[in-house]
PDBQT receptor file of N, H, CA, C and O in Angstrom, charges set to zero:
ATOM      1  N   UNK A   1     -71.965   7.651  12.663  1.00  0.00    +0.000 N 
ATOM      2  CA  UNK A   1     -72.272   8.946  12.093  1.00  0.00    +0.000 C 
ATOM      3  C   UNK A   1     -70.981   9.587  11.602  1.00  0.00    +0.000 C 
ATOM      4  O   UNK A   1     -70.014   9.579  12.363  1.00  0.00    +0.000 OA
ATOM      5  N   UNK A   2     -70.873  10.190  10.289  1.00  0.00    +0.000 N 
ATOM      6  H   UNK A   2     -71.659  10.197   9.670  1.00  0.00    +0.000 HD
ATOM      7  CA  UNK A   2     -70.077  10.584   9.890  1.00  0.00    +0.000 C 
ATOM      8  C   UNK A   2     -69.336  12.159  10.256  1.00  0.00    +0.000 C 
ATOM      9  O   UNK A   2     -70.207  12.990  10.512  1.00  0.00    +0.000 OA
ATOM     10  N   UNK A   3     -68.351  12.542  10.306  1.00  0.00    +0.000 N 
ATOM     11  H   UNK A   3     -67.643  11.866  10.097  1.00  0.00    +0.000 HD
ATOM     12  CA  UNK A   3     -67.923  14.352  10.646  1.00  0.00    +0.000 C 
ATOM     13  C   UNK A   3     -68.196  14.705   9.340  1.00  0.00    +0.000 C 
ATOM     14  O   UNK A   3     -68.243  13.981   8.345  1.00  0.00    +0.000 OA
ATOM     15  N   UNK A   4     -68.427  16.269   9.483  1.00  0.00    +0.000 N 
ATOM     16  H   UNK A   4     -68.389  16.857  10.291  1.00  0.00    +0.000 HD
ATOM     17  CA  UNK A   4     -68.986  16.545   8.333  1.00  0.00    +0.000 C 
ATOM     18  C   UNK A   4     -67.712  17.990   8.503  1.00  0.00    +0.000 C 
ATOM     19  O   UNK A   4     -67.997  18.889   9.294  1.00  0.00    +0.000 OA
ATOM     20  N   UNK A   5     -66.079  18.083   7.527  1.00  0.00    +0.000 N 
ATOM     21  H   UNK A   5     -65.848  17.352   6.885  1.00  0.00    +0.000 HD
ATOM     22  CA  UNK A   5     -65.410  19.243   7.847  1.00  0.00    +0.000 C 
ATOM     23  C   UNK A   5     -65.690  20.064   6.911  1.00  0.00    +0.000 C 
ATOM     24  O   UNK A   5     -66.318  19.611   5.953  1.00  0.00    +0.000 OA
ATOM     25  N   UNK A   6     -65.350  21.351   6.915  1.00  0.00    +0.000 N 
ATOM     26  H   UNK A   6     -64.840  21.719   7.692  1.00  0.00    +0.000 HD
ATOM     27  CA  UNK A   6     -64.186  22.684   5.425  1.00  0.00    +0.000 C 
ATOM     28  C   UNK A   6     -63.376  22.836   6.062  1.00  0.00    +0.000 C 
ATOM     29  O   UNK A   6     -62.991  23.301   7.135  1.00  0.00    +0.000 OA
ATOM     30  N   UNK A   7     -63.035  22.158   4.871  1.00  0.00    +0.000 N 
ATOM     31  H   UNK A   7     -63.347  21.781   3.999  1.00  0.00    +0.000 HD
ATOM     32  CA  UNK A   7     -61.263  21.592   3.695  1.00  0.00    +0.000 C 
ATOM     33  C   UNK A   7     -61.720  22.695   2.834  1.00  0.00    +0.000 C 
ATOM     34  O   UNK A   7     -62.697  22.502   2.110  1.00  0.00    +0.000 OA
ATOM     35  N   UNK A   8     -60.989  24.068   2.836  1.00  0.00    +0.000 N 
ATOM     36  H   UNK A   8     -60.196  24.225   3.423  1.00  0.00    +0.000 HD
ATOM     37  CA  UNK A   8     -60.488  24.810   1.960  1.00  0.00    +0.000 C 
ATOM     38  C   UNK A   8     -62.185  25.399   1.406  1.00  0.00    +0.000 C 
ATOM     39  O   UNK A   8     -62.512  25.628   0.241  1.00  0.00    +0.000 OA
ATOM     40  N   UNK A   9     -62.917  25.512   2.452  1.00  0.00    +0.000 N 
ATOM     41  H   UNK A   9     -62.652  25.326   3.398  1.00  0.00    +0.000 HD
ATOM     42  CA  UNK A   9     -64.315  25.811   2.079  1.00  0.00    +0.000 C 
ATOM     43  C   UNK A   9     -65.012  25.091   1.130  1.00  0.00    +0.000 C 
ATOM     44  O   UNK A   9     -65.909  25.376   0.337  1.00  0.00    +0.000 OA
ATOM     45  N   UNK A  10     -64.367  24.050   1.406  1.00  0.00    +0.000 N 
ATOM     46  H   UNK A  10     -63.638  23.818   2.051  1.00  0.00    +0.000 HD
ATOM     47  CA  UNK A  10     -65.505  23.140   0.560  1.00  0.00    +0.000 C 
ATOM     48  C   UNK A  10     -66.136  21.725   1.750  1.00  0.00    +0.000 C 
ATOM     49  O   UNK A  10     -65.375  21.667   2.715  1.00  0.00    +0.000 OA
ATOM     50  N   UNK A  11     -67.066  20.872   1.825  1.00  0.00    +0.000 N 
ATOM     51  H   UNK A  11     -67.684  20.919   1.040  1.00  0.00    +0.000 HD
ATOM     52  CA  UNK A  11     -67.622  20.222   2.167  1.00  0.00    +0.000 C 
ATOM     53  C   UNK A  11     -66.829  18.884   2.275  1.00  0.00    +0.000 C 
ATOM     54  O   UNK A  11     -66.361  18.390   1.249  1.00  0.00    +0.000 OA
ATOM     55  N   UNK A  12     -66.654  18.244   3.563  1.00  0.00    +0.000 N 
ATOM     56  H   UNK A  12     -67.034  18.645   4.397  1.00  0.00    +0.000 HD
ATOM     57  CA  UNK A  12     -66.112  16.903   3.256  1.00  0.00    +0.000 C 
ATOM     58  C   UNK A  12     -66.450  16.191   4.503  1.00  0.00    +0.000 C 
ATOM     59  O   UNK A  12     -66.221  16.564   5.654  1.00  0.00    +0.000 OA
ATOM     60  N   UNK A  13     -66.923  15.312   4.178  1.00  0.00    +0.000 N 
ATOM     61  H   UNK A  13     -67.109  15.009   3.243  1.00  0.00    +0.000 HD
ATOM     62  CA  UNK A  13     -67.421  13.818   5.380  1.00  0.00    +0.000 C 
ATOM     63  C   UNK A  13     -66.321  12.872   5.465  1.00  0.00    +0.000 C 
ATOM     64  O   UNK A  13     -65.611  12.181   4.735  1.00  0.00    +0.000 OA
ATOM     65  N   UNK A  14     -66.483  13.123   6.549  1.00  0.00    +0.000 N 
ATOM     66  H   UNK A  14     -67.061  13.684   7.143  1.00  0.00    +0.000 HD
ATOM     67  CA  UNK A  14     -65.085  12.285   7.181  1.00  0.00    +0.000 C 
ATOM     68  C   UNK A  14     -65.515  10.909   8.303  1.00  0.00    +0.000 C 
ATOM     69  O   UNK A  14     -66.233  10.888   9.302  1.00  0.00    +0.000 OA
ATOM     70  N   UNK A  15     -64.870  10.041   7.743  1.00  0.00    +0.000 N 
ATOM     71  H   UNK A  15     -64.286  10.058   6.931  1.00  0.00    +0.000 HD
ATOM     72  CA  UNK A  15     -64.901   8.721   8.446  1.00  0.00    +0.000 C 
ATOM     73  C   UNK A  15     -64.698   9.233  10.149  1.00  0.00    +0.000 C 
ATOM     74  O   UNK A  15     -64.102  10.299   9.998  1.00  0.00    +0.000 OA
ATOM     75  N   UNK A  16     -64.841   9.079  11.353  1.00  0.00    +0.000 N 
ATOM     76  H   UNK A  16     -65.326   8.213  11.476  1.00  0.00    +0.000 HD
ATOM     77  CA  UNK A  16     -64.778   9.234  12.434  1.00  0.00    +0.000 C 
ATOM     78  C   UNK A  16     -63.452   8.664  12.651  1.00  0.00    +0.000 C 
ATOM     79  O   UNK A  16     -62.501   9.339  13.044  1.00  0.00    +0.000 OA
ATOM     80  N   UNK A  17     -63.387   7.153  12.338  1.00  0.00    +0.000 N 
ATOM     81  H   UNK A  17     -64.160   6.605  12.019  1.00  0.00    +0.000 HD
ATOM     82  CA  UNK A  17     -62.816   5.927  12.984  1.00  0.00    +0.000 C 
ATOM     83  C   UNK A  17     -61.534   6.285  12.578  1.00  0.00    +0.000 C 
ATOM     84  O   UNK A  17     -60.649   6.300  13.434  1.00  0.00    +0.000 OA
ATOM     85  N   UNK A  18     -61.257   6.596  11.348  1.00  0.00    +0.000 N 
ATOM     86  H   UNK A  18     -61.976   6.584  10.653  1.00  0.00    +0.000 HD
ATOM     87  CA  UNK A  18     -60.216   6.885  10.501  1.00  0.00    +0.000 C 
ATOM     88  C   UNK A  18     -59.521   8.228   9.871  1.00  0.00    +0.000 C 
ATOM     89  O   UNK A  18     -58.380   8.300   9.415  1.00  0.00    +0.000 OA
ATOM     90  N   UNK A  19     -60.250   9.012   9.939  1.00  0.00    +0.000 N 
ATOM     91  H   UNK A  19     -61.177   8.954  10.310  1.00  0.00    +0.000 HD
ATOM     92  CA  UNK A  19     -60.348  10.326   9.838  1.00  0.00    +0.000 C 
ATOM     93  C   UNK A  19     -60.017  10.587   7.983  1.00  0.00    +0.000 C 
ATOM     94  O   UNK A  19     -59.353  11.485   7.464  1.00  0.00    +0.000 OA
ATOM     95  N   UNK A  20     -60.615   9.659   7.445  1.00  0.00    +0.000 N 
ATOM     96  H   UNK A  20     -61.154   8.929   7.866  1.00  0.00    +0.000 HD
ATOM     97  CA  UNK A  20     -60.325   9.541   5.691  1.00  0.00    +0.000 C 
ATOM     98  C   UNK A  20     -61.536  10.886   5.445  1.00  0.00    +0.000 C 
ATOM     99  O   UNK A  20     -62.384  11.121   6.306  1.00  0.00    +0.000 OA
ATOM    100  N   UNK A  21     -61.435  11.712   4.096  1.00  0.00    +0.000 N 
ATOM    101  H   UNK A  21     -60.746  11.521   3.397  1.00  0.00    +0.000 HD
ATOM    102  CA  UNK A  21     -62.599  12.183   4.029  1.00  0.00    +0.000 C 
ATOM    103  C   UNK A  21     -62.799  12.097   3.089  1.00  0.00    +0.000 C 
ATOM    104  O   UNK A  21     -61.794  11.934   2.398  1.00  0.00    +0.000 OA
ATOM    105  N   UNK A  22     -64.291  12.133   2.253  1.00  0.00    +0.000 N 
ATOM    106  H   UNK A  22     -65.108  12.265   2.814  1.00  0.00    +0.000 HD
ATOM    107  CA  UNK A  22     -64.956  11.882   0.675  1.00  0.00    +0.000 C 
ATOM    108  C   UNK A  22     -65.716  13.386   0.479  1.00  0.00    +0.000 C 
ATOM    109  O   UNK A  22     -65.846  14.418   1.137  1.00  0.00    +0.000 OA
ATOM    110  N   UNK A  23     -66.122  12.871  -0.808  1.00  0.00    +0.000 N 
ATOM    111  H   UNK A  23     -66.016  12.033  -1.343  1.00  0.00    +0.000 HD
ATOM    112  CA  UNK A  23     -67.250  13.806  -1.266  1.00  0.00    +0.000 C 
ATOM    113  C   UNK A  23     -68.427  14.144  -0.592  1.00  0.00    +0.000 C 
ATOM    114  O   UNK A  23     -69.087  15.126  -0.254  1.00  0.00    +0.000 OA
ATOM    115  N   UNK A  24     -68.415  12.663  -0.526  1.00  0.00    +0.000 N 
ATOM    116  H   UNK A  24     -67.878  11.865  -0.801  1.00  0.00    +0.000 HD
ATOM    117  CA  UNK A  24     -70.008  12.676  -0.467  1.00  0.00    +0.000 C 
ATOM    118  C   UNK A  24     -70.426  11.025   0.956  1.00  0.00    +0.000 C 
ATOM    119  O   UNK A  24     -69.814   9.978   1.164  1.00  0.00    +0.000 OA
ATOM    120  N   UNK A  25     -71.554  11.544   1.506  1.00  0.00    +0.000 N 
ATOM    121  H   UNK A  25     -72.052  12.395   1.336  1.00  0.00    +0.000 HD
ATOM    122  CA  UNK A  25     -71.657  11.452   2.755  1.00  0.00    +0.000 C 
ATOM    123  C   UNK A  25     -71.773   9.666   2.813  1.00  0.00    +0.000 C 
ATOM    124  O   UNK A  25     -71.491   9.035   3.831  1.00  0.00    +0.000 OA
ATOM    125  N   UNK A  26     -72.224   9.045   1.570  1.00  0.00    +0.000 N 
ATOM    126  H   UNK A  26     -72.454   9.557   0.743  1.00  0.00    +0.000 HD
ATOM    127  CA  UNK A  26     -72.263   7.734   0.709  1.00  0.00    +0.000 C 
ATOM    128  C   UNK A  26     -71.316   7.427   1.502  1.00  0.00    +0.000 C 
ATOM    129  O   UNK A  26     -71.449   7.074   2.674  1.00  0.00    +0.000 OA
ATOM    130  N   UNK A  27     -70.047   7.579   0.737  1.00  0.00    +0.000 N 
ATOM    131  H   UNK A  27     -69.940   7.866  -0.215  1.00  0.00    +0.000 HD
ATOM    132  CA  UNK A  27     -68.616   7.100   1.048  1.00  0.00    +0.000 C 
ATOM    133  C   UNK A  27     -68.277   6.763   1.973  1.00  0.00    +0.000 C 
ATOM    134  O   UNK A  27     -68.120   5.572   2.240  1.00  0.00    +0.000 OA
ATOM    135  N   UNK A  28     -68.013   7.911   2.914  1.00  0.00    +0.000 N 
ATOM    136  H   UNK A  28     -68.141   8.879   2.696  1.00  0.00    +0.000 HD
ATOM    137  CA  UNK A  28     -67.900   8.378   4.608  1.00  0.00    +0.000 C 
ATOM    138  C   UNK A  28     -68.675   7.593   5.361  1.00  0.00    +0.000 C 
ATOM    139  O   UNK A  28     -68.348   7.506   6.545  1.00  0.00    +0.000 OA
ATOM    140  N   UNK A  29     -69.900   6.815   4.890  1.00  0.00    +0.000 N 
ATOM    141  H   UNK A  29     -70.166   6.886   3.929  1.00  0.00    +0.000 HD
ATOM    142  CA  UNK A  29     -70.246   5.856   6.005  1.00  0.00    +0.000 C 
ATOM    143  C   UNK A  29     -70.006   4.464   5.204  1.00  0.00    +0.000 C 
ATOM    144  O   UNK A  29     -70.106   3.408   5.829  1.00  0.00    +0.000 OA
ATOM    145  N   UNK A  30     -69.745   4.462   4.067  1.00  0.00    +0.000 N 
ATOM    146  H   UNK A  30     -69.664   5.320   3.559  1.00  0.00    +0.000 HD
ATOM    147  CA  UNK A  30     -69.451   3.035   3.845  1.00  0.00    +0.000 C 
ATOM    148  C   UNK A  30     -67.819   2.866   4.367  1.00  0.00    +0.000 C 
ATOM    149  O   UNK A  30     -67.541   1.714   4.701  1.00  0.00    +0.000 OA
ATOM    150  N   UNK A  31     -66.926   3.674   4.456  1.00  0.00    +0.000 N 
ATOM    151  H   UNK A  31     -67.152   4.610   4.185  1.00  0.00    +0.000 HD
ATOM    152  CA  UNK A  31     -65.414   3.540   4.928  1.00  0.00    +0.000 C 
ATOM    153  C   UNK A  31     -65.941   3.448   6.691  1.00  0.00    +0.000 C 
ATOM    154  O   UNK A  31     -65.381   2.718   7.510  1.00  0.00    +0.000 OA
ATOM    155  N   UNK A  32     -66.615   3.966   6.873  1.00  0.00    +0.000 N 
ATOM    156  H   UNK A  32     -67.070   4.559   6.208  1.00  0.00    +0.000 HD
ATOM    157  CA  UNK A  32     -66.781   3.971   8.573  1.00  0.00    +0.000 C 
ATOM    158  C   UNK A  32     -67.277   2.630   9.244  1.00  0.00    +0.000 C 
ATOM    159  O   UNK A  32     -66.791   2.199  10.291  1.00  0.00    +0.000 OA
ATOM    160  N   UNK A  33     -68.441   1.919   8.436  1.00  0.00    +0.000 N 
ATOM    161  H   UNK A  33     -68.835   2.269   7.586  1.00  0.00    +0.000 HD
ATOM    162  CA  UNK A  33     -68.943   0.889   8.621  1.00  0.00    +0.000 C 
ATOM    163  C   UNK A  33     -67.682  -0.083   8.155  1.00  0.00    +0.000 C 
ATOM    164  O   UNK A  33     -67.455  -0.921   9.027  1.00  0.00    +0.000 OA
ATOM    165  N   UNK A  34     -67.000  -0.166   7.264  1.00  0.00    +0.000 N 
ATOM    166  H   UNK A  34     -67.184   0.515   6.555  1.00  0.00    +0.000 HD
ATOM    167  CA  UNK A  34     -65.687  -0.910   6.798  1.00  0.00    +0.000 C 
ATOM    168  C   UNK A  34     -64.800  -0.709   8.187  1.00  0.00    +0.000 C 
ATOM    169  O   UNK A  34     -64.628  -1.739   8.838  1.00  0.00    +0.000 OA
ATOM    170  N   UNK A  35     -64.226   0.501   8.701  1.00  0.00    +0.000 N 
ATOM    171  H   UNK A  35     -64.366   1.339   8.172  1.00  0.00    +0.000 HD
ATOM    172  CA  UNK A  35     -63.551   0.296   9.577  1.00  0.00    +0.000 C 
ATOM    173  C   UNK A  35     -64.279  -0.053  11.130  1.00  0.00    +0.000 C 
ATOM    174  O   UNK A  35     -63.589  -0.033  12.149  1.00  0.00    +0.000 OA
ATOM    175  N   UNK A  36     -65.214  -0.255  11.151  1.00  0.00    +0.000 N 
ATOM    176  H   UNK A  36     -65.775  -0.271  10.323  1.00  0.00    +0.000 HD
ATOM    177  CA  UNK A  36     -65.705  -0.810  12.338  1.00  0.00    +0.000 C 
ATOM    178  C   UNK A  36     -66.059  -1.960  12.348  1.00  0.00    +0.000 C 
ATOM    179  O   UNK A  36     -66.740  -2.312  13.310  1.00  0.00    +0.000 OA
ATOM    180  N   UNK A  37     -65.824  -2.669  11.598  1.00  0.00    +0.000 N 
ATOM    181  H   UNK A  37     -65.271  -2.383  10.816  1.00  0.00    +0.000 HD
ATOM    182  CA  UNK A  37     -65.832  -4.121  11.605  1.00  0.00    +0.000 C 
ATOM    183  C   UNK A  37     -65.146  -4.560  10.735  1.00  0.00    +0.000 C 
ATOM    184  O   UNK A  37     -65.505  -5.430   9.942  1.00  0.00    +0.000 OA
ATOM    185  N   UNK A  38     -63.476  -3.724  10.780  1.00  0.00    +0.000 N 
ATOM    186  H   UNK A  38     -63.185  -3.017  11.425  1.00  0.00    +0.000 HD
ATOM    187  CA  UNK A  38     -61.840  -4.292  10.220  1.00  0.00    +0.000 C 
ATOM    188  C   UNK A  38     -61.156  -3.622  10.809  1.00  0.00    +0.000 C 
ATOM    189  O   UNK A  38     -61.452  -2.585  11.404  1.00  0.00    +0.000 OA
ATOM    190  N   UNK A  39     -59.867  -4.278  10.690  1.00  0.00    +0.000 N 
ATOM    191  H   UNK A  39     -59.627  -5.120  10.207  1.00  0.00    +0.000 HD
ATOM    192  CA  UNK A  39     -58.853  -3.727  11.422  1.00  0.00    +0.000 C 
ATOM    193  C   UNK A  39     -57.939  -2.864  10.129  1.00  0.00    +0.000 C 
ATOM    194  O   UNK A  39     -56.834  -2.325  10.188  1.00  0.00    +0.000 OA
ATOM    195  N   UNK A  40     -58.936  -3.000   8.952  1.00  0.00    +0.000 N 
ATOM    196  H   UNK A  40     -59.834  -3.437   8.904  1.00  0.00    +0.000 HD
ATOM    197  CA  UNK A  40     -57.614  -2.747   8.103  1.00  0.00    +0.000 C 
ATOM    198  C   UNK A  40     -58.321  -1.523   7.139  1.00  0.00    +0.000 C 
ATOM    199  O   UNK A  40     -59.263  -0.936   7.671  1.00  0.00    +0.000 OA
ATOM    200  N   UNK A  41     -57.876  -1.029   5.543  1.00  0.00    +0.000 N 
ATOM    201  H   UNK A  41     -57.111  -1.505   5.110  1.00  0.00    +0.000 HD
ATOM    202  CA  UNK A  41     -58.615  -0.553   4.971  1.00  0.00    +0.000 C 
ATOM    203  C   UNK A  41     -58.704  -0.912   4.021  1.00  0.00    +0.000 C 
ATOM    204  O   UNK A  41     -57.801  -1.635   3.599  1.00  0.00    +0.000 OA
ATOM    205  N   UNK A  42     -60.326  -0.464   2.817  1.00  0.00    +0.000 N 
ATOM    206  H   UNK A  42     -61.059   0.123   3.160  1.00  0.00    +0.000 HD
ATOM    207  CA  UNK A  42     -60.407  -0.857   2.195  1.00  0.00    +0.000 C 
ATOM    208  C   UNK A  42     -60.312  -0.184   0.777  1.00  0.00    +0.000 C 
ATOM    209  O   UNK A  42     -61.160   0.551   0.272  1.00  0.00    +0.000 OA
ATOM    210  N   UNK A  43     -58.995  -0.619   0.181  1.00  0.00    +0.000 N 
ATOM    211  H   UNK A  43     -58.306  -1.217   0.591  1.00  0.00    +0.000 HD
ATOM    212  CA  UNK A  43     -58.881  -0.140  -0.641  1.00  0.00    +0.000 C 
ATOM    213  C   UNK A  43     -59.771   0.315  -2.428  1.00  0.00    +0.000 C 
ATOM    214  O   UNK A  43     -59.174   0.687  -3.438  1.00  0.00    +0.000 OA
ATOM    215  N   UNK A  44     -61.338   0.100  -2.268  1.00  0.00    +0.000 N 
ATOM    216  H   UNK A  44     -61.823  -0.203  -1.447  1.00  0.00    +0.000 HD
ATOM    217  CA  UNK A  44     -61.848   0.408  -3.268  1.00  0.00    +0.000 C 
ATOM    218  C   UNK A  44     -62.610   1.582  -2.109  1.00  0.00    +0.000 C 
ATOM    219  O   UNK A  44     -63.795   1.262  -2.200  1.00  0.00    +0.000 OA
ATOM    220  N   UNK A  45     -62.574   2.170  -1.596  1.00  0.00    +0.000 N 
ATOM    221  H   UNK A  45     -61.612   2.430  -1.521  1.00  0.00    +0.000 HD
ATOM    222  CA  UNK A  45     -62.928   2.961  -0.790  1.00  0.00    +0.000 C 
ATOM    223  C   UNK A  45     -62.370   3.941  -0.428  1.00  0.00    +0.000 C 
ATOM    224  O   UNK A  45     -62.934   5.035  -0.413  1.00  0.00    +0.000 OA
ATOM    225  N   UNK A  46     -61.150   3.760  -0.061  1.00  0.00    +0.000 N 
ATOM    226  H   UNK A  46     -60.692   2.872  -0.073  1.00  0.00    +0.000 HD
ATOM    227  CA  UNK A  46     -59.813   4.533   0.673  1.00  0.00    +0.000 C 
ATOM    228  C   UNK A  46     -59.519   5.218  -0.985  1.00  0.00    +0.000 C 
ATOM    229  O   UNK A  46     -59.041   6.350  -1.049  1.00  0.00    +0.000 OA
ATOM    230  N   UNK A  47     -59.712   4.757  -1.759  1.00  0.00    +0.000 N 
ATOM    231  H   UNK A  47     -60.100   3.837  -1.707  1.00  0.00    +0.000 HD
ATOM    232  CA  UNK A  47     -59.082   5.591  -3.471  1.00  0.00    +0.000 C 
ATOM    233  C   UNK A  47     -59.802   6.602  -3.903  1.00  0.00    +0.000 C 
ATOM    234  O   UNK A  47     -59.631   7.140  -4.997  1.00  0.00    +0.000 OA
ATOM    235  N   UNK A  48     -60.914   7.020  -2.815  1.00  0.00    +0.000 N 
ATOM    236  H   UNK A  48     -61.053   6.583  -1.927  1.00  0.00    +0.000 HD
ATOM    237  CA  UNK A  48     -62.307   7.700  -3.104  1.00  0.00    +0.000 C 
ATOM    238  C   UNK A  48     -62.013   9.107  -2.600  1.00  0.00    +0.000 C 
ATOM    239  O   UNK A  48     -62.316  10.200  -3.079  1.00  0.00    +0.000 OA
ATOM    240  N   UNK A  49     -61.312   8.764  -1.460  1.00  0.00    +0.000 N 
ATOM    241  H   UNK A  49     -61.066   7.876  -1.072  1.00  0.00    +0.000 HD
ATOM    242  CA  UNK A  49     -60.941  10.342  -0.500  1.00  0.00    +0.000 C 
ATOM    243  C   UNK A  49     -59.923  11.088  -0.815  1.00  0.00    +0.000 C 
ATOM    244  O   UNK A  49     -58.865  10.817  -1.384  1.00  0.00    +0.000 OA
ATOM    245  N   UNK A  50     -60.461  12.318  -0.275  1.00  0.00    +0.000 N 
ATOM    246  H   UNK A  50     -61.320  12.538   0.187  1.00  0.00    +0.000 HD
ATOM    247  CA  UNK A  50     -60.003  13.730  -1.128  1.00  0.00    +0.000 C 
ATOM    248  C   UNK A  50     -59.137  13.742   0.662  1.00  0.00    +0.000 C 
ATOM    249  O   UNK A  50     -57.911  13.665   0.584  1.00  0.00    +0.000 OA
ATOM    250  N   UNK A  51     -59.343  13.773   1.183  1.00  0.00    +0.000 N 
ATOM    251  H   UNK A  51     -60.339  13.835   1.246  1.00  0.00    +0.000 HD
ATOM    252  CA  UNK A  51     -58.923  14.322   2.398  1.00  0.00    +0.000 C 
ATOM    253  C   UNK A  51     -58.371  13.069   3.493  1.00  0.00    +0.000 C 
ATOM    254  O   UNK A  51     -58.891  12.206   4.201  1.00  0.00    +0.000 OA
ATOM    255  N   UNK A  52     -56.981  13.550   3.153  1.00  0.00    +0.000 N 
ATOM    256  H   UNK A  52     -56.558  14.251   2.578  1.00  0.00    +0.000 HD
ATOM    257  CA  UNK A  52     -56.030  12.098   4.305  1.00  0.00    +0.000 C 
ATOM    258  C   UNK A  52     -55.816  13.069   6.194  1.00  0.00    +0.000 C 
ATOM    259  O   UNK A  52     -55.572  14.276   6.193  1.00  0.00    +0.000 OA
ATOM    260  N   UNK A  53     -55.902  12.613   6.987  1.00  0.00    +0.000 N 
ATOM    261  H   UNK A  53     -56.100  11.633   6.988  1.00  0.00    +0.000 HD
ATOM    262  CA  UNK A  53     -55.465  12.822   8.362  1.00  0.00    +0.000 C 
ATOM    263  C   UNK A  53     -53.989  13.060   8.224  1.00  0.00    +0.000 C 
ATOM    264  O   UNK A  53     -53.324  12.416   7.412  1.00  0.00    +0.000 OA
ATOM    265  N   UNK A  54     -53.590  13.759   8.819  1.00  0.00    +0.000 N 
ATOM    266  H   UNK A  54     -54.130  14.282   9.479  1.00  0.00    +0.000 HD
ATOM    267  CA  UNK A  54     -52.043  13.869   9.324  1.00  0.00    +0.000 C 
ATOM    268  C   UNK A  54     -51.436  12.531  10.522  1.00  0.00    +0.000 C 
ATOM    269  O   UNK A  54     -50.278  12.557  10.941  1.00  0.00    +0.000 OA
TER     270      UNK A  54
């Protein structure tokens, strides 16, 4: 299941595993399902997010 934050009052789904965040809730579980069965990321995915973790 994806986090759902506001970033600057706007809407963003965030990977759990990774804390990447997208638009749209699509994304956020296809990067989540990617990082739960990799150790790594995937870069046609990871180019999608608006919102990086510190």
């Amino acid at each position: 299941m994806v986090k759902v934050l506001k970033i600057k009052n706007k809407k963003v789904f965030a990977c759990e595993i990774c804390g990447f965040g997208y638009k749209d809730k699509a994304t956020a579980q296809s990067c989540q399902n990617w990082c739960s069965e990799s150790p790594s990321c995937n870069l046609q995915i990871t180019k999608k997010a608006v919102y990086f973790p510190k």
